[in-house]
N, C-alpha and C positions, 0 to 999 in steps of 0.2 A: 750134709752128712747125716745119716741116718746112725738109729739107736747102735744097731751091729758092726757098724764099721767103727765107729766108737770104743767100743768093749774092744775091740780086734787089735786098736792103735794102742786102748790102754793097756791090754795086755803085753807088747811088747817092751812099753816103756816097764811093766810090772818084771817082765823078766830081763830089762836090764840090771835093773834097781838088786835082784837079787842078784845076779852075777857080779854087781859090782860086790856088792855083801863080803861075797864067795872071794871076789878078787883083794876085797883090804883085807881080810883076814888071813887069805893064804901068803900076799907079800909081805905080811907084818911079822908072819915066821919065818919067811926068807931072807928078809934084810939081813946083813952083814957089813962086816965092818965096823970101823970105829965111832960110826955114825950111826948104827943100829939101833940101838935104846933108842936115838931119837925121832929116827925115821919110822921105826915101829909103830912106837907111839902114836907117828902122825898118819899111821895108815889106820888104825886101832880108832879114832877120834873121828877117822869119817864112817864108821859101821852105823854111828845113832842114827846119822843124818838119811843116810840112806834106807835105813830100816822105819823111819818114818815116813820117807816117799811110797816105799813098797807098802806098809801100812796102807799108809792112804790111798793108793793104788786099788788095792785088791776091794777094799772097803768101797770104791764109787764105780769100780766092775758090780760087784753083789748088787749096790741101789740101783743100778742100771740094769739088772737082771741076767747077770752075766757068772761066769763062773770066771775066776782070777785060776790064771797057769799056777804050775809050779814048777816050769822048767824053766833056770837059768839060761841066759845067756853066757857062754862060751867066754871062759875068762883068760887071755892070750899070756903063753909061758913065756917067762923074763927070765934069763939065769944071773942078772946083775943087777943092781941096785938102782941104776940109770933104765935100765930098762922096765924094770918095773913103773919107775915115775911116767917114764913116757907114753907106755901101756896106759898108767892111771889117767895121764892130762889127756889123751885122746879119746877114752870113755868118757870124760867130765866132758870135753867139748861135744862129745856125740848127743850126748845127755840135755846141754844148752841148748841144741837144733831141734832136738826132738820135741824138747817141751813147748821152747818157742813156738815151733809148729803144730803140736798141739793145741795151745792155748789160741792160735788161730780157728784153728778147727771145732774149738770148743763154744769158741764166738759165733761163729758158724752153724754149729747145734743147737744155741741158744740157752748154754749154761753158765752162767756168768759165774757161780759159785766155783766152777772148773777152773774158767780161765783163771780168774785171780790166784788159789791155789796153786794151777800151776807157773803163774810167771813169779810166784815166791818159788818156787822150784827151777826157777831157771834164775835165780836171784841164788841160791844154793851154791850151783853148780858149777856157775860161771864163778862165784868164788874160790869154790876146788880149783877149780882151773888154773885161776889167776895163782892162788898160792903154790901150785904144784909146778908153775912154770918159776915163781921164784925161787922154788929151791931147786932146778934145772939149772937156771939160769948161770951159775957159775960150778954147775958139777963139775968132776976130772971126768975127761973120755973114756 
């Protein structure tokens, strides 16, 4: 894998990173119901995590000689609170493959500083996952 196709891979995952941003903060206004305060909250608590992927995202585009996007990935409309989690848990798994796969790639390029990095970023995300299918797990339909 070459310098450029690097920059190219990380910028996508940089403009996941901010669409998810874009996505917990817009569902955390949308939540309703009697569950909101808490659901809110729980979309409200993954903004750090992902604003420090995007961080560090943009930052090893630069050292790499790259320019970091600033277009969002497209954050998909939920009109219900079920669907928002679902929307959420299928970006966190997209996110799991991605890095997984990058962190291949980065082995690959021969940045071990990357890899590492990023498989605590898929150590992340696969967490979201997991807790965002727990609270799926016995929603009403």
């Amino acid at each position: 894998m070459d310098k450029q196709t690097m920059i190219d891979r990380l910028n996508e995952d940089l403009s996941g990173e901010l669409g998810a941003i874009i996505q917990y903060i817009t569902y955390a206004a949308k939540a309703t119901g009697p569950y909101r305060p808490q659901l809110s909250q729980f979309f409200l608590a993954e903004v750090a995590d992902e604003q420090l992927h995007a961080q560090f995202l943009a930052n090893k585009i630069v050292a790499l000689g790259g320019e970091p996007t600033t277009e969002a990935r497209p954050v998909p409309p939920a009109d219900t609170n079920r669907k928002m989690l679902q929307a959420v848990l299928a970006a966190e798994e997209r996110a799991t493959a991605d890095y997984s796969e990058r962190a291949k790639q980065a082995e690959e390029f021969g940045d071990k500083g990357l890899v590492v990095q990023l498989e605590d970023m898929v150590r992340d995300e696969s967490g979201h996952a997991e807790e965002t299918e727990r609270i799926l797990r016995d929603w009403p339909l």
